[in-house]
BADOBA-674054 format. One record per residue (C-alpha): residue in one letter; x, y, z. Coordinates in nm, 3 decimals. Layout:
N
PT resn      c1      c2      c3
PT    A       X       Y       Z
...
This chain:
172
PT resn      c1      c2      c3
PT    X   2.126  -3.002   0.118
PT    X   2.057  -3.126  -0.214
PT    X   2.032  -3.485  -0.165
PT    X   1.761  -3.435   0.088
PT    X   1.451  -3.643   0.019
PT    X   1.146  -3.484  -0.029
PT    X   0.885  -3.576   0.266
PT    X   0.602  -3.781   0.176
PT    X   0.231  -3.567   0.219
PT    X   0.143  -3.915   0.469
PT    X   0.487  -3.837   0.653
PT    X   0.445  -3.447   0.664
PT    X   0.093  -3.507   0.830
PT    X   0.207  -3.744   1.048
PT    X   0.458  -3.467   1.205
PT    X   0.242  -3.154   1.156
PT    X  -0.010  -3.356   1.390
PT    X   0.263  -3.458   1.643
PT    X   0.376  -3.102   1.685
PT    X   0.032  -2.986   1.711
PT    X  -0.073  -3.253   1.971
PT    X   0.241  -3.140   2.163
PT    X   0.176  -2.814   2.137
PT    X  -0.166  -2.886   2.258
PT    X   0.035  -3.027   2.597
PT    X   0.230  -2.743   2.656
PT    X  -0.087  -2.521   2.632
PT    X  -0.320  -2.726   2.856
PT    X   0.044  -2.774   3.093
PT    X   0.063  -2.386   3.089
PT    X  -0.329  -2.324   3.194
PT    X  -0.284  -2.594   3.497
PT    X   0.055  -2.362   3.657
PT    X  -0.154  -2.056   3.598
PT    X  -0.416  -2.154   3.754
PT    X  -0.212  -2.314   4.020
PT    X  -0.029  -1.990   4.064
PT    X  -0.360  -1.809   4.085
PT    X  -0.452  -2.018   4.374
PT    X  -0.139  -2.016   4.584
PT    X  -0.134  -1.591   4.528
PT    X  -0.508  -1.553   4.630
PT    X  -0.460  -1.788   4.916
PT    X  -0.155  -1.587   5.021
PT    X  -0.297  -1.218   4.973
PT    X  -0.673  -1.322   5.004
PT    X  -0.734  -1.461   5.307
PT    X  -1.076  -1.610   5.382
PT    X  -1.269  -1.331   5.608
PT    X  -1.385  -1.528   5.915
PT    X  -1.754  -1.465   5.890
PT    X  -1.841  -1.553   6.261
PT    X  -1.749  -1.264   6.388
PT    X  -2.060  -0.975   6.519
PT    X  -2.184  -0.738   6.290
PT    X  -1.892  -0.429   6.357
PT    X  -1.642  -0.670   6.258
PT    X  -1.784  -0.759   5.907
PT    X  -1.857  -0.382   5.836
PT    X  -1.485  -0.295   5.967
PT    X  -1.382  -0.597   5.713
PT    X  -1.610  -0.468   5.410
PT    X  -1.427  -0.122   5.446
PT    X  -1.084  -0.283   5.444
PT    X  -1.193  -0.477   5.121
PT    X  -1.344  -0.125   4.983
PT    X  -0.959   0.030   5.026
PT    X  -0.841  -0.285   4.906
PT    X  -0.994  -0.269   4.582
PT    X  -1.010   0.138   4.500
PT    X  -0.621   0.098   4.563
PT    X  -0.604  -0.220   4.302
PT    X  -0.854  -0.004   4.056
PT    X  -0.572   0.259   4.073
PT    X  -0.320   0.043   3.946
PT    X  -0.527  -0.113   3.721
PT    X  -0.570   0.200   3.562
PT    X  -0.204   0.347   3.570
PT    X  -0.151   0.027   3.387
PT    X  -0.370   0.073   3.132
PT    X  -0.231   0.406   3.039
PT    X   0.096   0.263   3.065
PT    X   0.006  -0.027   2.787
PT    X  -0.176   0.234   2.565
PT    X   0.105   0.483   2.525
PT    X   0.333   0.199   2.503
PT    X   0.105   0.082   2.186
PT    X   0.078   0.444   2.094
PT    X   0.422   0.493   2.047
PT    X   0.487   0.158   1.912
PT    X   0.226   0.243   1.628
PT    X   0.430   0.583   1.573
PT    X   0.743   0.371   1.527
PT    X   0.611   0.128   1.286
PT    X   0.503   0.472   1.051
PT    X   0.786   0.627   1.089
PT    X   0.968   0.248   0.940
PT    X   0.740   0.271   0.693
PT    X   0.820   0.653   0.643
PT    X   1.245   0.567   0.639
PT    X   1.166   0.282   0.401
PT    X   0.959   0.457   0.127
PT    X   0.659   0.389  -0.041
PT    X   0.722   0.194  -0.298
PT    X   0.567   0.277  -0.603
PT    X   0.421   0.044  -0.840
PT    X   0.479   0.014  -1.169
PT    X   0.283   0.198  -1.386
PT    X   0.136   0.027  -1.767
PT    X   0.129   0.237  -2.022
PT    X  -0.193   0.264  -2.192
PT    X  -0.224   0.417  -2.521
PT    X  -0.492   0.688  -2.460
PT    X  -0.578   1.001  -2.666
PT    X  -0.630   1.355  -2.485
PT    X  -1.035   1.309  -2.542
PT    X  -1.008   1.011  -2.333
PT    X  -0.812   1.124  -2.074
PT    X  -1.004   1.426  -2.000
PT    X  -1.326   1.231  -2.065
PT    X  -1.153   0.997  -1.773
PT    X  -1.025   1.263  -1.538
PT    X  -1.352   1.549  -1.584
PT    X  -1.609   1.270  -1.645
PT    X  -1.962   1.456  -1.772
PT    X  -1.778   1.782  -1.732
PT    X  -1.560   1.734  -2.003
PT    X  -1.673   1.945  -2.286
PT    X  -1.378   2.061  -2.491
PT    X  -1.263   1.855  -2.795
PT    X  -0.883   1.732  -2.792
PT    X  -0.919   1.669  -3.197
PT    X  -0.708   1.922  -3.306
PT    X  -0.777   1.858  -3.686
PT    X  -1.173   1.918  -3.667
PT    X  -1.155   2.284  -3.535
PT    X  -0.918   2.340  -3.847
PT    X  -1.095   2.510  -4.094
PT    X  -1.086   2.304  -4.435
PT    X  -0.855   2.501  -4.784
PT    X  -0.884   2.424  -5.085
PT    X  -0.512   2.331  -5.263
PT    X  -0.497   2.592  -5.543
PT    X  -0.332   2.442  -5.846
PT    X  -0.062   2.650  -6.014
PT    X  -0.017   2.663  -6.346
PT    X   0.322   2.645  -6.437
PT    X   0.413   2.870  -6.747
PT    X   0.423   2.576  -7.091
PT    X   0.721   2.717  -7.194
PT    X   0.944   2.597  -6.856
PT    X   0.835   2.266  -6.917
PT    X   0.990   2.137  -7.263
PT    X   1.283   1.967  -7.422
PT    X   1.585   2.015  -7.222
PT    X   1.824   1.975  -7.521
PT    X   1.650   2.284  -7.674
PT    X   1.710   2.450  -7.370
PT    X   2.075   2.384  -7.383
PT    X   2.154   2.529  -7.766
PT    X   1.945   2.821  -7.640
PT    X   2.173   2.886  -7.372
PT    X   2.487   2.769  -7.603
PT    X   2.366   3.043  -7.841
PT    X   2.368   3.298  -7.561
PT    X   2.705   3.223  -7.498
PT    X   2.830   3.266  -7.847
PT    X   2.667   3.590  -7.897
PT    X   2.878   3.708  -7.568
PT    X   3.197   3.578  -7.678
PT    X   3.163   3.699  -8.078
PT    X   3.134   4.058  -7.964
């Protein structure tokens, strides 16, 4: 299969128009027999009403022809409502395939969107209510402690304080 030659576009014309032209044939081949078969079957069922007859015989034939047809527009009809619940049901089938097989669900992008936008998008002018969180906050002032002088120092000094402590505890 893979050392098959690619067809030439001049080639692949060449037989796309052959099949076509025979195609063509067989469609003009299949008119001529249907018509053909339309002819034989009217000449067989349809007689041609001999016309010379007096006037009771052509109203005896019209009657004959009036049965004739109601009878044909009977099955003409059952036929009909034969073919449409036949496509009725065959539209019901093709759902219900469609039903079995799922919907498939596309895949969704994600878009980076903030809750204003989204609400804005979904509520359009009814959207009144502001997502930003941080605006309805009410603004504080940071208080600055001041931290006693005497915590901040020299550790070292700290230390012998403490070291003193300890020797006033132990001398006793």
């Amino acid at each position: 299969l893979k050392n098959r030659k690619k067809l030439s576009s001049s080639r692949r014309h060449h037989l796309k128009s052959l099949i076509l032209q025979i195609a063509q044939n067989w469609l003009e081949e299949e008119k001529n027999e249907n018509e053909e078969a339309k002819a034989t079957y009217m000449a067989e069922h349809c007689p041609s009403p001999d016309l010379s007859v007096g006037q009771v015989a052509l109203m005896e034939i019209c009657k004959k022809l009036h049965v004739f047809i109601d009878k044909i527009d009977e099955e003409r009809y059952d036929v009909e409502a034969k073919v449409s619940k036949a496509n009725k049901e065959i539209e019901d089938l093709k759902i219900k395939v469609v039903e079995l097989a799922g919907v498939k669900k596309p895949a969704l992008k994600k878009v980076r969107m903030s809750a204003d936008t989204m609400l804005k998008a979904l509520l359009g002018a009814k959207h009144t209510v502001n997502m930003d969180l941080r605006s309805n906050l009410k603004q504080v002032k940071k208080e600055v402690k001041e931290e006693p002088t005497e915590a901040v120092g020299d550790w070292r000094k700290n230390v012998e304080d403490k070291a003193d402590r300890k020797k006033m505890f132990e001398t006793s």
